[in-house]
N, CA and C atoms as a LAMMPS dump frame, in Angstrom:
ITEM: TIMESTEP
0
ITEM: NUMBER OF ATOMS
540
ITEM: BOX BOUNDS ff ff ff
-5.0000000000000000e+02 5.0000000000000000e+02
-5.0000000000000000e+02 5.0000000000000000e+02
-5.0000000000000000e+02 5.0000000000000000e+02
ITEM: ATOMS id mol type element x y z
1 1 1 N -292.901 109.657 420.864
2 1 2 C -294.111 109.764 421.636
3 1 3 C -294.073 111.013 422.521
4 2 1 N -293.019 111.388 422.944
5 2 2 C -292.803 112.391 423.558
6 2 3 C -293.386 113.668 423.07
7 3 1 N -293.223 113.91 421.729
8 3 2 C -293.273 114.897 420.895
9 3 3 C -295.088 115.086 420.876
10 4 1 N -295.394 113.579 420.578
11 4 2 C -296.822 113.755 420.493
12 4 3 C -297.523 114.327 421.787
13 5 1 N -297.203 114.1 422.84
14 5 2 C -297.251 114.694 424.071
15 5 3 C -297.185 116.288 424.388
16 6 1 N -295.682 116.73 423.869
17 6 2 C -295.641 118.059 423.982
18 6 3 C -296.333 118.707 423.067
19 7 1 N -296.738 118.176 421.796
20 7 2 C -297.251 119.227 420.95
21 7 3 C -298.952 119.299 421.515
22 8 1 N -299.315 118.155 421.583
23 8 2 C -300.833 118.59 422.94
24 8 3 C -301.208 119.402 423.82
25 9 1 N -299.95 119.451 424.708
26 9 2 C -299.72 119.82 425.768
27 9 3 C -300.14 121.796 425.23
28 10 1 N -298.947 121.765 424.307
29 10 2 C -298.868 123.06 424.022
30 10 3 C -300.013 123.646 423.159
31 11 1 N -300.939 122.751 422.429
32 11 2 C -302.232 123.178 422.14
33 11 3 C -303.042 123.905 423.151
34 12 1 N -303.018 122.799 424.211
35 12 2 C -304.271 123.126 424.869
36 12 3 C -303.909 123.706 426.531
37 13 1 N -302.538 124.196 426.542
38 13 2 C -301.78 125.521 427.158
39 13 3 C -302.377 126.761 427.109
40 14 1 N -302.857 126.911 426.101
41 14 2 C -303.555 127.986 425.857
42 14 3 C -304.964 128.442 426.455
43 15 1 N -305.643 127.385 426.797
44 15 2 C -306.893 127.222 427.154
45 15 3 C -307.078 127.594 428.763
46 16 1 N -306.193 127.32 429.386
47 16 2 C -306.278 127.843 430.869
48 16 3 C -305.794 126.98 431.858
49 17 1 N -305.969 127.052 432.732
50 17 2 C -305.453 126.73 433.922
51 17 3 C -306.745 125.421 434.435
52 18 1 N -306.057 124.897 435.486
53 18 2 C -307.408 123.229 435.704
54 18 3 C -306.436 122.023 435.384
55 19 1 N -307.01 120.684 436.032
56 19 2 C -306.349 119.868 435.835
57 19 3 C -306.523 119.223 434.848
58 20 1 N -305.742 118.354 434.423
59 20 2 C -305.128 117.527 433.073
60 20 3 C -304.845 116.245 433.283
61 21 1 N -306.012 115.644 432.548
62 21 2 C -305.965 113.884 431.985
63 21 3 C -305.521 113.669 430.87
64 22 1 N -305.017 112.519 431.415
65 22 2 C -304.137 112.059 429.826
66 22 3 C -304.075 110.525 429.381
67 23 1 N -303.785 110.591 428.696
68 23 2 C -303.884 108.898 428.503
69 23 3 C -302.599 108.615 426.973
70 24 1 N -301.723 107.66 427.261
71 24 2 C -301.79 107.136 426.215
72 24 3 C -301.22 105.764 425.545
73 25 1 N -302.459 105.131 426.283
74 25 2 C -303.116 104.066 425.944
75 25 3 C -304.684 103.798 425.798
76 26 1 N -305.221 104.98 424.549
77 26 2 C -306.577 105.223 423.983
78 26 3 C -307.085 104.122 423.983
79 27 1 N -307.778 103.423 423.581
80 27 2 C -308.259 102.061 422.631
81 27 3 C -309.261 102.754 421.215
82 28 1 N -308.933 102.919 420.198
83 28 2 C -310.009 103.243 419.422
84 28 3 C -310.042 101.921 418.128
85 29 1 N -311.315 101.853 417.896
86 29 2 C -311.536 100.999 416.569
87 29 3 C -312.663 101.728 415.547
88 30 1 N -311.946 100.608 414.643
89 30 2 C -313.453 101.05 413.596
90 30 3 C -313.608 99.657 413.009
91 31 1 N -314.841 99.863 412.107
92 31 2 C -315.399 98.88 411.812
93 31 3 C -316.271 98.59 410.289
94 32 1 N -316.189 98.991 409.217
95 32 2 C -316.651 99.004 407.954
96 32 3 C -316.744 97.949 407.118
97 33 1 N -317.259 96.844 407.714
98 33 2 C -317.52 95.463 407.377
99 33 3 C -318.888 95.385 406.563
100 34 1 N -318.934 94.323 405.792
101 34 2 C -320.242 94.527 404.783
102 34 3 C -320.678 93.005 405.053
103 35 1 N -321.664 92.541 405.604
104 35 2 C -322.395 91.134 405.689
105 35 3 C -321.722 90.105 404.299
106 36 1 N -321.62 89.039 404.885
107 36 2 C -321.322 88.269 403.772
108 36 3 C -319.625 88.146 402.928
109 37 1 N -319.184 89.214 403.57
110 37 2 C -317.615 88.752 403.604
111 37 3 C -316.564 89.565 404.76
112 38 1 N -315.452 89.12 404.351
113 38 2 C -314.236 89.204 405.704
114 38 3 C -314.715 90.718 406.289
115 39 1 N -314.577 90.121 407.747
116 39 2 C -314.529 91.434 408.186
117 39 3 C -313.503 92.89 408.303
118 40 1 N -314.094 93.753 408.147
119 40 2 C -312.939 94.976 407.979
120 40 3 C -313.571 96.017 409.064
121 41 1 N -311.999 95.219 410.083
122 41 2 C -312.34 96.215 411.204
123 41 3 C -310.884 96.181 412.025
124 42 1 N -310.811 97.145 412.807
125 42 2 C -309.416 97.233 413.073
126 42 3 C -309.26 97.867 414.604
127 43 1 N -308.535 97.287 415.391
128 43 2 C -308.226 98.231 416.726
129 43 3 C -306.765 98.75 416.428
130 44 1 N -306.471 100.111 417.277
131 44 2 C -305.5 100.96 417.663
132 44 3 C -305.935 101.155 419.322
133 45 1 N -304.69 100.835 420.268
134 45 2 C -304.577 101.161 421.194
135 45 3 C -303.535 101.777 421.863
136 46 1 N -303.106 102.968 421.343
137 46 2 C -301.955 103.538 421.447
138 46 3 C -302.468 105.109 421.159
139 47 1 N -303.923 105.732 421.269
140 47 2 C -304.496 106.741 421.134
141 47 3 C -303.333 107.615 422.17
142 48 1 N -303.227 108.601 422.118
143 48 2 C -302.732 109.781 422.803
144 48 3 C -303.731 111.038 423.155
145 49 1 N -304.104 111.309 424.586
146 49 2 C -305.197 112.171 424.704
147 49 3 C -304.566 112.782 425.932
148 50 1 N -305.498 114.076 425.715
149 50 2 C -305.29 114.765 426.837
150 50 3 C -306.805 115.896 427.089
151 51 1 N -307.265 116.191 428.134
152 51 2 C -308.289 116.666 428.42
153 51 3 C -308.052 117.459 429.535
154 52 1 N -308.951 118.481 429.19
155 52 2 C -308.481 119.818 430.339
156 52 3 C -309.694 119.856 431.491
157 53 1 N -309.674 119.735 432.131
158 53 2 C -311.159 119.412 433.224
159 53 3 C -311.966 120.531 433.184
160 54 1 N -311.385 121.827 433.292
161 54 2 C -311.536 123 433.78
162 54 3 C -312.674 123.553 432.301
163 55 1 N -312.38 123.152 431.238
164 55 2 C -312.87 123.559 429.919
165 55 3 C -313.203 122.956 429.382
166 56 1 N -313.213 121.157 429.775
167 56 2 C -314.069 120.151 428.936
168 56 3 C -312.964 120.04 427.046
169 57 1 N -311.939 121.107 427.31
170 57 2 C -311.372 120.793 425.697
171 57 3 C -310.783 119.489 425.788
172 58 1 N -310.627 118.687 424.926
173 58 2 C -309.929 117.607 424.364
174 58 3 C -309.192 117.745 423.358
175 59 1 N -308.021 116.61 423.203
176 59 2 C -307.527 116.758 422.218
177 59 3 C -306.989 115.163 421.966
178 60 1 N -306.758 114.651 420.878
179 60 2 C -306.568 112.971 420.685
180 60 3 C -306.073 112.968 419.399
181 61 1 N -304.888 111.844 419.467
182 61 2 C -303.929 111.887 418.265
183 61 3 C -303.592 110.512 417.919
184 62 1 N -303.605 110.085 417.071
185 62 2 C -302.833 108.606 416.995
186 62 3 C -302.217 108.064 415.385
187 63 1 N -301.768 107.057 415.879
188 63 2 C -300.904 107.096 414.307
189 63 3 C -301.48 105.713 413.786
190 64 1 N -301.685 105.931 412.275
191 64 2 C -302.544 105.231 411.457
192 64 3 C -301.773 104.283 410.995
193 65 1 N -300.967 103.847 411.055
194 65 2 C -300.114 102.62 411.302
195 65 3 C -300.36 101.542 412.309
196 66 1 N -300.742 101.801 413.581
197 66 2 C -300.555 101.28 414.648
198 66 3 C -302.152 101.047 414.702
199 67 1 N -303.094 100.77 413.902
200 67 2 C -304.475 100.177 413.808
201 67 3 C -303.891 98.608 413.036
202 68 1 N -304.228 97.879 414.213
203 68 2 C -304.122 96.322 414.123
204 68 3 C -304.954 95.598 413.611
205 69 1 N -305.093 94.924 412.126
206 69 2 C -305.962 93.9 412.014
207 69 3 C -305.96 92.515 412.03
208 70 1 N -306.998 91.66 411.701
209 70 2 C -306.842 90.335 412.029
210 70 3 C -305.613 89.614 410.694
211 71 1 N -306.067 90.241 409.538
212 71 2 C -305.49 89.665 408.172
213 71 3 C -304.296 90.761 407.765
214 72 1 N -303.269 90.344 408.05
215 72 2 C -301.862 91.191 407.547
216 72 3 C -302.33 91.878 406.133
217 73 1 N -302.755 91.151 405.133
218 73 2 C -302.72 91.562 403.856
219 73 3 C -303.746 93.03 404.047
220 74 1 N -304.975 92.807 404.638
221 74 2 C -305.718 93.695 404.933
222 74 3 C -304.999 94.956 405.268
223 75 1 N -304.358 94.654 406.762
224 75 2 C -303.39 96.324 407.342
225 75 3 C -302.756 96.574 406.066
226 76 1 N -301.913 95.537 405.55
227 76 2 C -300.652 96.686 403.997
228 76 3 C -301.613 97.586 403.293
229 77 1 N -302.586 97.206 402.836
230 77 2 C -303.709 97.43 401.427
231 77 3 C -304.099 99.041 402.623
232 78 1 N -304.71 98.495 403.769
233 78 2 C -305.328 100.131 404.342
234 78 3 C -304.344 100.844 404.147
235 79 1 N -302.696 100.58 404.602
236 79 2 C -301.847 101.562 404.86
237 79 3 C -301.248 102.108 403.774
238 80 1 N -300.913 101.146 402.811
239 80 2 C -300.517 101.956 401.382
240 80 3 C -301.431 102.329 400.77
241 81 1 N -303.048 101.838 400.471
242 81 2 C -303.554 102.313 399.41
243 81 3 C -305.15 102.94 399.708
244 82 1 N -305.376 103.233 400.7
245 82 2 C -306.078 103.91 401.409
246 82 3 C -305.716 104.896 401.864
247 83 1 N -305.141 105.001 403.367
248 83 2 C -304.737 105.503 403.769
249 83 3 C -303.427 106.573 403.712
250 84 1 N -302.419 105.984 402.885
251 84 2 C -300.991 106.714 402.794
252 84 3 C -300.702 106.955 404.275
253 85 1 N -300.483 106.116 404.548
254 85 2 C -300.25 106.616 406.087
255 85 3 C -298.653 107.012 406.319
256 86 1 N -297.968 106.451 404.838
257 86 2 C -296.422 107.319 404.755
258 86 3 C -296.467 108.833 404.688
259 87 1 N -297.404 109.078 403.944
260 87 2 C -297.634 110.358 403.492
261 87 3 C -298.698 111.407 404.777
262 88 1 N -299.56 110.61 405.629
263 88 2 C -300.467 111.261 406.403
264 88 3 C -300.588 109.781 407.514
265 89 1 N -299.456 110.447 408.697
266 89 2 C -299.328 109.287 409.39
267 89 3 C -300.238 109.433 410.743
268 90 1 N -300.768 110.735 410.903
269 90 2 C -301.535 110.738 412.157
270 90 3 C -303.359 111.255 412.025
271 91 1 N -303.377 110.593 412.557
272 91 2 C -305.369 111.144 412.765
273 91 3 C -305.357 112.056 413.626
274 92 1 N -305.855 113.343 414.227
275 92 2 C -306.208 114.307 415.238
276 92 3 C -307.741 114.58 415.377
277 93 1 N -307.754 114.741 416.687
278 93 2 C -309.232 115.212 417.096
279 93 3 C -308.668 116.174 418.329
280 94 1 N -309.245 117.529 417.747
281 94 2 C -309.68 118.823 418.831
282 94 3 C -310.695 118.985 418.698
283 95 1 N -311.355 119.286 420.071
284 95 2 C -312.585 119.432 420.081
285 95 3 C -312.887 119.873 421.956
286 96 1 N -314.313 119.842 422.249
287 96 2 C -315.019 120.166 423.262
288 96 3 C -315.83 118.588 423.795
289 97 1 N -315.948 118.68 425.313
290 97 2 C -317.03 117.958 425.524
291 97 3 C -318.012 119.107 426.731
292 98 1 N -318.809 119.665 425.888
293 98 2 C -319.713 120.908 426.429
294 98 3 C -320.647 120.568 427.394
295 99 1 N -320.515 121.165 428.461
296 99 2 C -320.915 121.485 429.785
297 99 3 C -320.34 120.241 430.61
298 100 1 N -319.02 120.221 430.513
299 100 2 C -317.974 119.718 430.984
300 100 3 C -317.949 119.855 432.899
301 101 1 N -318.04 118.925 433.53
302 101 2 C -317.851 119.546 435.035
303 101 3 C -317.458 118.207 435.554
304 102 1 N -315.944 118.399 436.174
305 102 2 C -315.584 116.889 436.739
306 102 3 C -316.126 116.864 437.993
307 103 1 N -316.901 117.973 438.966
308 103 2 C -317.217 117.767 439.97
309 103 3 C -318.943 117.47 440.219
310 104 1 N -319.594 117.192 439.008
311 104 2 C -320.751 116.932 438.857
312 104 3 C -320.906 115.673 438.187
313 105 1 N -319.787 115.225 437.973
314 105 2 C -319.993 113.555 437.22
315 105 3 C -319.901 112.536 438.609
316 106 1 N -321.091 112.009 438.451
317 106 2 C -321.558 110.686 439.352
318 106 3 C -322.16 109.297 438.945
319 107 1 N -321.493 108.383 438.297
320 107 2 C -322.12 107.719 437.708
321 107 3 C -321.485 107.826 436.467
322 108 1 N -322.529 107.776 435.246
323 108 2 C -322.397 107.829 433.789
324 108 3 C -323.044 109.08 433.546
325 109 1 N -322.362 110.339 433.075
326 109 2 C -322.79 111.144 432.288
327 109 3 C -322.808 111.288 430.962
328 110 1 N -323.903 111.304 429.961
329 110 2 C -323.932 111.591 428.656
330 110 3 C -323.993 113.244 428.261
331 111 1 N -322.596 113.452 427.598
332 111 2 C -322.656 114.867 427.109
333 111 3 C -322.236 114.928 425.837
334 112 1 N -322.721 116.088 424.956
335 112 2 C -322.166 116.119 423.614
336 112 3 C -320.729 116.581 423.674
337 113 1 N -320.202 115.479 422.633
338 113 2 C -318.485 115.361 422.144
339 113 3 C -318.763 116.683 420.873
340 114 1 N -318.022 117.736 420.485
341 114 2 C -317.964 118.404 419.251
342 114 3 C -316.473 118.556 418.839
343 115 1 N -316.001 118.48 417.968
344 115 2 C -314.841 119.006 417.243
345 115 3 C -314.526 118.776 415.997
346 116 1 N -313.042 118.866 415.732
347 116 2 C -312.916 118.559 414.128
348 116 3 C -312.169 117.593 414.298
349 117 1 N -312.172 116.24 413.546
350 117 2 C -311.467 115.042 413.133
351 117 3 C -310.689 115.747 411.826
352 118 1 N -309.436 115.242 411.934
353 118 2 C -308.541 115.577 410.639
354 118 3 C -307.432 114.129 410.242
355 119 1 N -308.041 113.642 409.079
356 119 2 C -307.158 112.237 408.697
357 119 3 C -307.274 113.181 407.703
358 120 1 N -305.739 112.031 407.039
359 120 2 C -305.215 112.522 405.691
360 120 3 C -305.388 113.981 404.787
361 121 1 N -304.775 115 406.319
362 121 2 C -304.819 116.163 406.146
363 121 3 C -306.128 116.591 405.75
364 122 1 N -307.23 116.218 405.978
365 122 2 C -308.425 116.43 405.71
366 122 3 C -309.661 116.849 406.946
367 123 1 N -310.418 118.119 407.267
368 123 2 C -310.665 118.205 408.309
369 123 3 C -312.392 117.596 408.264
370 124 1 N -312.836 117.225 409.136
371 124 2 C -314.237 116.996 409.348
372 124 3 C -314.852 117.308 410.855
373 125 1 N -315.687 118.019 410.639
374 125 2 C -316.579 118.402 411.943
375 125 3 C -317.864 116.699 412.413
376 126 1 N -317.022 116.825 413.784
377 126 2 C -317.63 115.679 414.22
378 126 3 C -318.458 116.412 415.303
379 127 1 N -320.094 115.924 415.795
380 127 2 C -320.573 115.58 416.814
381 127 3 C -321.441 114.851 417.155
382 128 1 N -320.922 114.219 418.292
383 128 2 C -321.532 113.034 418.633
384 128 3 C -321.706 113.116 420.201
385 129 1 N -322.564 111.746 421.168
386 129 2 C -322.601 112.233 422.033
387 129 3 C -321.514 110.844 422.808
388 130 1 N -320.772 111.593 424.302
389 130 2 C -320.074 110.543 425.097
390 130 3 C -320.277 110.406 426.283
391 131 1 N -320.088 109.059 426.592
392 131 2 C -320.399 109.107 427.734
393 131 3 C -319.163 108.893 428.592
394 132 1 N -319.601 109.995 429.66
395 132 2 C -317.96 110.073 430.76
396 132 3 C -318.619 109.728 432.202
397 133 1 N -317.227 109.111 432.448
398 133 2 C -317.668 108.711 433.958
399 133 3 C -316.737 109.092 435.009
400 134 1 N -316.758 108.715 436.092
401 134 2 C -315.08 108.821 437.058
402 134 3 C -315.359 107.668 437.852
403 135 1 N -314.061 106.906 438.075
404 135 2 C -313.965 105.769 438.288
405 135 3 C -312.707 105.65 439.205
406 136 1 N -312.671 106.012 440.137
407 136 2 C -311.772 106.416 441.06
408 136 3 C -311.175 107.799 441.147
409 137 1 N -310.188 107.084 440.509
410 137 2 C -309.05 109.143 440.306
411 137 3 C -308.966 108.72 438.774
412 138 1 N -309.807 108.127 437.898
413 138 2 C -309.515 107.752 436.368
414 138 3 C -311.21 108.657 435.787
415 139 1 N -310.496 109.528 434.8
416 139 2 C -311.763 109.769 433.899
417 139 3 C -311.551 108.686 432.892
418 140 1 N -313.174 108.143 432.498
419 140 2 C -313.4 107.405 431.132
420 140 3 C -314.568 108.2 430.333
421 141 1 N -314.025 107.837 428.621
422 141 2 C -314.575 108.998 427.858
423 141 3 C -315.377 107.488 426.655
424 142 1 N -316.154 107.478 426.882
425 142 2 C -316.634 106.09 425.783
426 142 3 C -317.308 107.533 424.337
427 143 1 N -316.971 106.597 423.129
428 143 2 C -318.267 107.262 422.454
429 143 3 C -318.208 106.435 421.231
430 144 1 N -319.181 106.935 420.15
431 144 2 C -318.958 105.91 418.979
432 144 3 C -319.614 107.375 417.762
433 145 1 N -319.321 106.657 416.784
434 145 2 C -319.808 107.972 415.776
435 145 3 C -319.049 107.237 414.031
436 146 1 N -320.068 108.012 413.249
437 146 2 C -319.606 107.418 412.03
438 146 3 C -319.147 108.445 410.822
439 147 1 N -318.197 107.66 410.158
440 147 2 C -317.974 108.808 408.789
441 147 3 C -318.065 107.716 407.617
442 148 1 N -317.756 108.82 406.781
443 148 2 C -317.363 107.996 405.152
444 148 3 C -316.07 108.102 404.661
445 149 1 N -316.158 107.132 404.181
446 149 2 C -314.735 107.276 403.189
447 149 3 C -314.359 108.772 402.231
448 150 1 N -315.623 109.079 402.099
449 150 2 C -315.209 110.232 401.758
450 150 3 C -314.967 111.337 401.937
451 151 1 N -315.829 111.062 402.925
452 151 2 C -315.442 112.892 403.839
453 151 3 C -313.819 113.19 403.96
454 152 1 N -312.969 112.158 403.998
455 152 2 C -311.321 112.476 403.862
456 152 3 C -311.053 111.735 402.363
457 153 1 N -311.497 112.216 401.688
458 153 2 C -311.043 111.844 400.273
459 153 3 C -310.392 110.604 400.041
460 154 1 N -310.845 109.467 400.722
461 154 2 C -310.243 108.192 400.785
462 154 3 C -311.146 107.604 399.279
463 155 1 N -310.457 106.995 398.304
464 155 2 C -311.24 106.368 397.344
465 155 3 C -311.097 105.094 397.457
466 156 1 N -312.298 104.615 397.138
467 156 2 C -312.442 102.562 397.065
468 156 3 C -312.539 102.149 396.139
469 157 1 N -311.729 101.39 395.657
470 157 2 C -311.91 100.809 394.011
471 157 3 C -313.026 99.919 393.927
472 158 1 N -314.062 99.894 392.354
473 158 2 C -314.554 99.641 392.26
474 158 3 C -314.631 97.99 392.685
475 159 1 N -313.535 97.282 392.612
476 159 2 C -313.637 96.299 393.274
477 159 3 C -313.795 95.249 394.152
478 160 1 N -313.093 96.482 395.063
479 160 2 C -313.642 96.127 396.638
480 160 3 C -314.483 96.96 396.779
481 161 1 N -314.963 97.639 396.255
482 161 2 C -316.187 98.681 396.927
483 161 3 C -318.05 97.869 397.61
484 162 1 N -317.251 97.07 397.349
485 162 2 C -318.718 95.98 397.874
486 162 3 C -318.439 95.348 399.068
487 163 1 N -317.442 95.195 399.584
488 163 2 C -316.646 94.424 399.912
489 163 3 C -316.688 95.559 401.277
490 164 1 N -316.932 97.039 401.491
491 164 2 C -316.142 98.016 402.395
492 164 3 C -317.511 98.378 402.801
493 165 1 N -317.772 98.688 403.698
494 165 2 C -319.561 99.587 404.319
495 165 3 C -319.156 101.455 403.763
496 166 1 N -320.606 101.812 403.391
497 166 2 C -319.686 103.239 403.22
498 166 3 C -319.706 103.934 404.665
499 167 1 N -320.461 103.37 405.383
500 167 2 C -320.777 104.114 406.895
501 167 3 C -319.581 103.308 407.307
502 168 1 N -318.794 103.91 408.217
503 168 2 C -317.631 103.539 408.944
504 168 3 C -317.888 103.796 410.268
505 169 1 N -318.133 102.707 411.168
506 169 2 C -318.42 103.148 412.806
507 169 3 C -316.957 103.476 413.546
508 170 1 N -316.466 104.676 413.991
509 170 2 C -315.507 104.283 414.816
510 170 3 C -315.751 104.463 416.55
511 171 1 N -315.447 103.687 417.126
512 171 2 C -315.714 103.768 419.292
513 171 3 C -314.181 104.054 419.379
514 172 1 N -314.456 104.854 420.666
515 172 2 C -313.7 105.714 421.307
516 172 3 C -313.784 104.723 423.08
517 173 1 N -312.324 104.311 423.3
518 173 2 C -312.436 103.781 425.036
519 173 3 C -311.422 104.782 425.541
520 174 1 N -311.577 105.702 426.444
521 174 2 C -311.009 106.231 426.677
522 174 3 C -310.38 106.293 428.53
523 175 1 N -309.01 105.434 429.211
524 175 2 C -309.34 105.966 430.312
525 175 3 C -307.914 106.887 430.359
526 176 1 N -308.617 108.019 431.373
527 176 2 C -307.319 109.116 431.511
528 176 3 C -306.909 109.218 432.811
529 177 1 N -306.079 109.402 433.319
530 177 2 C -305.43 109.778 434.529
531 177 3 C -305.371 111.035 434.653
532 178 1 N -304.872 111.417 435.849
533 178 2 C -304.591 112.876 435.978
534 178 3 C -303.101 113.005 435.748
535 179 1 N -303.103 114.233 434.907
536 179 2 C -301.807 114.244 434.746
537 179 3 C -301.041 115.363 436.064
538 180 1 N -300.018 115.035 436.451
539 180 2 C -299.026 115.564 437.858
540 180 3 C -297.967 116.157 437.187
């Protein structure tokens, strides 16, 4: 975990100077359930983030293993035959949340989230919009947004393919601390 930490860190080193939230204890899920049978949906709460105040950049990492479902058989099937998560064990998101200002958030601000999502070595341009708040000395980053199975070359056998939504919702809970 450490590692996942420093290699963040040293991403978004580059970006400048300002303070630094972090979190990592993300909550993210998704949800690609189809009416009429078991649901297929899954939490991970072990997201790894870090956010630069000063530049609104983000960055969020987590490992595709550590998405919990209700039915054991379900997690094996995502992780070996979906996912490969032996082979492509982490999800990443770099990106922006544009016109970023921690000293103008009062309340709930809605601003657009932009970046690239990259599962199974596969990149996709995400934007969506989030809503951030401050909640003491804690930033929270909520958002929700959808992909397909295919945009990362994930294939569904014809069998279960009825069985899977092709729209995949995933939400984002995000709270960060300041990092010291």
């Amino acid at each position: 975990m450490k590692k996942v930490i420093l290699i963040l860190c040293l991403i978004l080193s580059q970006i400048g100077v300002g303070q630094t939230y972090f979190t990592r204890t993300g909550f993210t899920e998704f949800k690609a359930s189809v009416k009429a049978f078991e649901p297929v949906e899954a939490k991970n709460n072990s997201t790894t983030v870090i956010l630069k105040t000063q530049s609104g950049d983000i960055a969020a990492q987590l490992f595709i293993s550590a998405f919990k479902f209700r039915v054991a058989l379900m997690q094996e099937h995502f992780n070996e035959n979906y996912m490969d998560s032996d082979k492509f064990p982490k999800a990443v998101f770099r990106g922006k949340i544009e016109n970023f200002d921690l000293n103008s958030i009062s309340g709930t601000s809605e601003l657009d989230l932009k970046g690239t999502l990259t599962v199974r070595n596969v990149k996709k341009e995400i934007q969506t919009k989030a809503k951030v708040s401050k909640e003491g000395d804690k930033i929270r980053l909520q958002s929700t947004f959808i992909v397909e199975p295919g945009d990362f070359e994930i294939k569904i056998p014809n069998i279960v393919k009825k069985k899977i939504a092709d729209k995949i919702i995933i939400s984002i809970d995000y709270e960060l601390v300041e990092k010291k």
